[in-house]
C-alpha positions in Angstrom: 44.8 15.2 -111.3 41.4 15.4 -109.6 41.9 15.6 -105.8 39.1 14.6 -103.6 38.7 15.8 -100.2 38.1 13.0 -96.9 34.4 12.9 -96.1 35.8 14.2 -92.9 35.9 18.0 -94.4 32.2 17.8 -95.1 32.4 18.6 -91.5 34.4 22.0 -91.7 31.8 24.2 -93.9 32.7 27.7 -95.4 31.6 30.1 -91.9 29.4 32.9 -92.3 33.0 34.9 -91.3 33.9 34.2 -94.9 31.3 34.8 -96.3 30.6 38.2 -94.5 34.8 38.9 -95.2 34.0 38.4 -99.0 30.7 40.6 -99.1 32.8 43.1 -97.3 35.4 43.1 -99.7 33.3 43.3 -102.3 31.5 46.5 -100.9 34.8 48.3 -100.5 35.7 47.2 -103.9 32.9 49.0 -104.9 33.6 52.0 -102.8 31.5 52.1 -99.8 32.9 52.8 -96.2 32.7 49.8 -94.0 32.7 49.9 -90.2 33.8 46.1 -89.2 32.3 44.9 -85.8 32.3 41.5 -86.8 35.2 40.0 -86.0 36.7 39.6 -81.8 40.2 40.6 -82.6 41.8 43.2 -80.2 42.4 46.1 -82.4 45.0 47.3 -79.2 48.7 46.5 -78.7 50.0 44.2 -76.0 51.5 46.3 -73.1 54.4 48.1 -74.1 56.6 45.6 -71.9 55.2 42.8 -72.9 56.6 44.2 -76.3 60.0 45.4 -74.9 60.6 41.5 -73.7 59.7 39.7 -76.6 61.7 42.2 -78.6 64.6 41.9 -76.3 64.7 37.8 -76.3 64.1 37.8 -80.2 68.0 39.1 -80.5 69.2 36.2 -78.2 70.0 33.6 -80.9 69.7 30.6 -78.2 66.2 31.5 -78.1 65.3 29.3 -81.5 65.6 26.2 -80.8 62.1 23.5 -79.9 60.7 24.8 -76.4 58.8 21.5 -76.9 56.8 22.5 -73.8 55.8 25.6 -71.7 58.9 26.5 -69.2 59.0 25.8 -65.9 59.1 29.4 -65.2 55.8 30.3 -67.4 54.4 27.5 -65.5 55.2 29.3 -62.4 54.1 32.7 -63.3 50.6 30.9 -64.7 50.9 29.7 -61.0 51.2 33.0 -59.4 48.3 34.6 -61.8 45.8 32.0 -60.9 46.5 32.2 -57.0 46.9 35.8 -57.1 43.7 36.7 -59.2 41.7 34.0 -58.6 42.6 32.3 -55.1 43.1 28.9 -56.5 46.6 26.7 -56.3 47.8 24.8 -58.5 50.6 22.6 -58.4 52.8 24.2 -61.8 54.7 21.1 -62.5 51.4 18.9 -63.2 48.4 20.9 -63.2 49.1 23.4 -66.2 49.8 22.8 -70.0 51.1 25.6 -72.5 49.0 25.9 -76.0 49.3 27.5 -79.2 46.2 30.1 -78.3 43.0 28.5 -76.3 41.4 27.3 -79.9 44.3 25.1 -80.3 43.7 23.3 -76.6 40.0 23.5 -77.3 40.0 22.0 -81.3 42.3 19.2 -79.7 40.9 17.9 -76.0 38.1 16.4 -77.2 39.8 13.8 -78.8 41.9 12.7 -75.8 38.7 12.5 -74.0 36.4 10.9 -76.0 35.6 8.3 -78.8 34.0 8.6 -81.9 30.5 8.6 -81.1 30.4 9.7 -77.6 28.2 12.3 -76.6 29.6 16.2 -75.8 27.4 18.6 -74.1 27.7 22.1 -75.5 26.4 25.7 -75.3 23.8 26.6 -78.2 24.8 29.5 -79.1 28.7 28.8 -78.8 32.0 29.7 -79.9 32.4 27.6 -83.8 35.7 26.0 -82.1 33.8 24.0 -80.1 32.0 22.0 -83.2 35.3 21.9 -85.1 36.7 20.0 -81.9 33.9 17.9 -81.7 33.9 17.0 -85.9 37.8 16.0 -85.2 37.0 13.6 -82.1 34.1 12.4 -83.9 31.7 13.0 -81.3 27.8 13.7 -81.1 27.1 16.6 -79.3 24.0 17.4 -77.5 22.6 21.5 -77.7 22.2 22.8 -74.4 19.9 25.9 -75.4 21.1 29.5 -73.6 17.7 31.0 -73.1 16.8 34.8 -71.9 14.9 33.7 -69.5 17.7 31.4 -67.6 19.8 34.2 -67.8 22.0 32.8 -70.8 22.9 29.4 -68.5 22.5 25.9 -69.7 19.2 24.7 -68.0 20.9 21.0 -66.7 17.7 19.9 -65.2 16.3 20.1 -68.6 18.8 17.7 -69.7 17.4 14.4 -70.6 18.5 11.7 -68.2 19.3 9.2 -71.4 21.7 12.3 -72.5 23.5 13.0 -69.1 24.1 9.2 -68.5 26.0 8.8 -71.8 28.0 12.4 -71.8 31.0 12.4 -71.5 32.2 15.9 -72.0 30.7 19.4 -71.3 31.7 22.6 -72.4 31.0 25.7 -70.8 32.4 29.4 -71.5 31.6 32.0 -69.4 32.5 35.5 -69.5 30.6 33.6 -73.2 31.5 34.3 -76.6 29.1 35.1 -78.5 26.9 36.0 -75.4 28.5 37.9 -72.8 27.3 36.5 -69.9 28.8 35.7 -66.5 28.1 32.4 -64.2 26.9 32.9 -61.2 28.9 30.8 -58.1 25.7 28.5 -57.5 25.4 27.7 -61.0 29.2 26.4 -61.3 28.5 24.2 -57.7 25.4 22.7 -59.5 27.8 21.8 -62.8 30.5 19.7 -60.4 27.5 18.0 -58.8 25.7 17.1 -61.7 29.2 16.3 -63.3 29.9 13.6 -59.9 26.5 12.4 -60.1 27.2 11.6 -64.3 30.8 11.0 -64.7 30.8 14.2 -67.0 34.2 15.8 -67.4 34.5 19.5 -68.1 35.8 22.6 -70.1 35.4 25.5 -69.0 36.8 28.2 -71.4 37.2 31.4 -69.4 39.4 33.3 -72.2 37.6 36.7 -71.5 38.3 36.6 -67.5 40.4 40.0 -67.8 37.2 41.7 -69.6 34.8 42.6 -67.6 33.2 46.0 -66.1 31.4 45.9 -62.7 31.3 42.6 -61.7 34.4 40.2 -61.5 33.9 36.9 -63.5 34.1 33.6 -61.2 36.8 31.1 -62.4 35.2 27.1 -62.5 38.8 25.8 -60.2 37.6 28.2 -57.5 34.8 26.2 -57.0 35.2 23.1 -54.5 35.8 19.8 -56.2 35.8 21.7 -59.7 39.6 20.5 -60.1 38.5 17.0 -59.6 35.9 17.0 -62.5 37.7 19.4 -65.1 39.5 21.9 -66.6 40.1 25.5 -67.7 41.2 27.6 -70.5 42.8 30.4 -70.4 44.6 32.9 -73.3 46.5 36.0 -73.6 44.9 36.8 -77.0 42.3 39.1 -75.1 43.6 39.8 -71.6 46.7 41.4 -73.1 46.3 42.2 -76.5 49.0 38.9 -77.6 46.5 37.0 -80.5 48.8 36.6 -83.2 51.3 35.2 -80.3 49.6 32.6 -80.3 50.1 31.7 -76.8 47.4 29.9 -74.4 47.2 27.4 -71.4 45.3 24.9 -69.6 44.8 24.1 -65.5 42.8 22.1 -63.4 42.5 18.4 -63.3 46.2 16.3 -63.3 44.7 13.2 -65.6 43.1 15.5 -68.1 46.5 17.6 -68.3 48.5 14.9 -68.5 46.5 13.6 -71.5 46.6 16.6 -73.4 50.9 16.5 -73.0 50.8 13.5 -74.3 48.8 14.8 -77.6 50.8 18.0 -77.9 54.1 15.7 -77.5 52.5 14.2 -81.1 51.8 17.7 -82.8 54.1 20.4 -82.3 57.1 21.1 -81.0 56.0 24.0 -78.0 55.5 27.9 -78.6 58.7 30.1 -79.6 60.6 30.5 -76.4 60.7 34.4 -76.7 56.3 34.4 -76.7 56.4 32.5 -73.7 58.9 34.6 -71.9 56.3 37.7 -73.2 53.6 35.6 -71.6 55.6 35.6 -68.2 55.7 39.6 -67.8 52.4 40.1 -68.9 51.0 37.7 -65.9 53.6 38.8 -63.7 53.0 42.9 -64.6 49.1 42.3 -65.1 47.3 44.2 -62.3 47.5 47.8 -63.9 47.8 46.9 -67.7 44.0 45.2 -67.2 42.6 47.8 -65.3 43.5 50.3 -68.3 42.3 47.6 -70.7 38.7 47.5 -69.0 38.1 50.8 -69.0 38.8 51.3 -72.8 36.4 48.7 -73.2 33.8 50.0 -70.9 33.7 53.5 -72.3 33.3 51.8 -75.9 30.1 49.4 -74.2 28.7 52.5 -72.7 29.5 54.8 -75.8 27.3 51.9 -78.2 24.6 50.8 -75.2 24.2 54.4 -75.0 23.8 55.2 -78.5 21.7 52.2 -79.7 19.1 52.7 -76.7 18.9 55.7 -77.8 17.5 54.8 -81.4 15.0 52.5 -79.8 17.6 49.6 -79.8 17.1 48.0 -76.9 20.1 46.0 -75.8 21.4 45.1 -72.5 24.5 45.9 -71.4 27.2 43.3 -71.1 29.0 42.5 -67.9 32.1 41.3 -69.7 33.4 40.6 -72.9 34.3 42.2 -76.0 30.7 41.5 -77.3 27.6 42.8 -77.4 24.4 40.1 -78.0 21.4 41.8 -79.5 17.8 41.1 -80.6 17.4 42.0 -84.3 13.9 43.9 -84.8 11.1 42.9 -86.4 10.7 41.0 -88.8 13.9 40.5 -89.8 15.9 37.5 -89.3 19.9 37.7 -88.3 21.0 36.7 -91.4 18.7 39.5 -93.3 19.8 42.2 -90.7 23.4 41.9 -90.8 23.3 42.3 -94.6 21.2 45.2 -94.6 23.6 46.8 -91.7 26.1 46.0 -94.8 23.9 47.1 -97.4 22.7 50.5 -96.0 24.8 51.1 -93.0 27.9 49.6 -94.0 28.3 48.1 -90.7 29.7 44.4 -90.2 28.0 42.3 -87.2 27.9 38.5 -87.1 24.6 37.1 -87.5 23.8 35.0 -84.0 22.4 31.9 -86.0 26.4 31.5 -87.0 27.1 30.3 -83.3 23.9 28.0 -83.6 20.1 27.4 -83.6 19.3 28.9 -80.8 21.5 32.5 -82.2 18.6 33.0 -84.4 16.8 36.5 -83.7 20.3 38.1 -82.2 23.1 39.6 -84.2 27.0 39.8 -82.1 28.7 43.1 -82.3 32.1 43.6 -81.4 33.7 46.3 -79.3 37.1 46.3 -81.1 36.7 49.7 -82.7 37.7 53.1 -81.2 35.5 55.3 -79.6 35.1 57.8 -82.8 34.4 54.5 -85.2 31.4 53.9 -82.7 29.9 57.1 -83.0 30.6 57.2 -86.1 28.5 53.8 -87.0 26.0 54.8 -84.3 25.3 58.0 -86.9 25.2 55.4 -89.9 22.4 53.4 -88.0 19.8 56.5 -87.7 19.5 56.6 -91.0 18.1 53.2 -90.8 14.6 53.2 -90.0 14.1 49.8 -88.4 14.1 50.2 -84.9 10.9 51.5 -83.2 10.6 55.1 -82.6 10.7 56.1 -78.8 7.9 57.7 -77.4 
């Protein structure tokens, strides 16, 4: 039988993550050593308990029944996390949905806030979930370039006003992924004005708020009104080491959450009750677990900044994240870099025209090796003679 596809999947391509996770399989097939900094998976366990919990409620056998939604009491402890960390309340019983993992909130909202056709304002480069959300809801979106020289953050003056008075939706994602930047407080107070002024919801994905180094990201709720114009995700995947729980959630605006309830009520049946009683002691027991986390992370950023500078790479040290966002020398483009890092380093990075147009000329590397991995790729790279030799 010949089985054709819907004309929908033209949308969902083959990513260069494939692609790359094929050539690296072939190169290992063929015997090289490969150092993988590609991918943004935490190669670290949860906290041990955060472990110890799940563990404990996956021997209760009235724990495997439909949770449908997220408990009141995860609701709660998302609560207490949010006031506690970020000084902002929310009322648990309306303002906060439970997801399978950020992606899934982020693949899905779209569609309970717009119609095919409507236009969707989102960052160039950006995280590839945001386009798969925007293929499903059948929406147009409209690039809004993250320069150098703005600092990484979407220019909104430069927005067209034909574009901002048809938006309906705008996504932002700061600590960002790919490019680990952080907003500044004025920038989010411009976003809900502009977002008043143009009826423009918005999504603010803040899944790297526990990864930072010297300077504490800003959540978008914190900012006056921000509740009134949108939301926020949030995920354990990163903050505590949980991404195969699968476990995420969304605050801020009643109407929005409400909406998204009503979609979830229509595709799954809720996250295993023991994950979400996991979730609730790694929010509640956060404080020191995060601090450890951050510094593992920052003595990997410094370790790589460190070492790169050094061979006359010059990259910029991230604020947060698990990423690093650097300029590929001359001449080579990001896709012809990251295979010769394969080819003669056998080091993985993500090319930055993956994440968009406006990627082109950066390559994203990912923190989520140990320290002796680093060095050890670091080494592979000065055999390369690409970068320019410091004086």
């Amino acid at each position: 039988m010949k089985i054709a596809l819907s004309e929908k999947m033209n949308d969902f391509k083959t990513l260069i993550f494939s692609e790359l996770a094929n050539y690296k399989k072939q190169k290992l097939l063929e015997g090289k050593e490969i150092i993988d900094l590609s991918i943004g998976s935490p190669d670290l366990p949860p906290p041990p308990f955060v472990i110890e919990e799940l563990q404990k409620n996956v021997q209760d056998p009235s724990q495997y029944g439909y949770s449908l939604t997220g408990t009141a009491a995860l609701h709660q402890a998302i609560g207490d996390y949010y006031h506690r960390q970020f000084d902002v309340s929310l009322h648990t019983d309306k303002d906060v949905v439970v997801v399978m993992g950020s992606q899934d909130g982020i693949v899905h909202l779209p569609m309970v806030l717009t119609n095919p056709g409507d236009t969707i304002l989102v960052p160039d480069p950006g995280y590839t979930a945001y386009d798969a959300g925007l293929s499903l809801a059948g929406a147009i979106p409209y690039k809004m370039p993250l320069k150098e020289e703005n600092h990484f953050l979407p220019d909104l003056d430069k927005i067209p006003l034909e574009i901002r008075e048809k938006a309906k939706l705008m996504i932002l994602n700061f600590p960002g992924n790919p490019v680990p930047t952080l907003a500044t407080k004025k920038f989010f107070e411009k976003v809900v004005q502009f977002a008043n002024k143009h009826q423009i919801l918005v999504i603010h994905d803040f899944a790297y708020s526990e990864l930072y180094y010297e300077e504490k990201p800003i959540s978008f709720l914190s900012i006056e009104g921000a509740k009134e114009v949108g939301v926020e995700f949030n995920s354990l995947s990163k903050s505590f080491n949980m991404a195969g729980c699968r476990i995420g959630y969304i605050v801020g605006n009643e109407q929005i959450i409400t909406g998204m309830n009503r979609l979830k009520s229509n595709l799954d049946y809720g996250v295993f009750l023991p994950i979400q009683k996991a979730a609730i002691a790694a929010l509640t027991h956060s404080a020191s677990f995060s601090k450890d986390l951050r510094s593992i992370y920052k003595e990997r950023r410094d370790l790589l900044i460190n070492g790169l500078n050094e061979l006359g790479w010059a990259v910029p040290s991230p604020k947060a994240s698990m990423f690093v966002w650097a300029k590929v020398p001359a001449p080579y483009t990001s896709t012809d870099f990251a295979y010769k890092l394969i080819d003669e380093a056998g080091i993985v990075v993500t090319p930055g025209n993956a994440f968009g147009k406006e990627g082109e000329g950066y390559v994203r590397i990912a923190l989520t090796q140990n320290v002796e991995v680093l060095e050890k790729a670091i080494s592979k790279l000065k055999e390369l003679n690409c970068f320019p030799v410091k004086k």
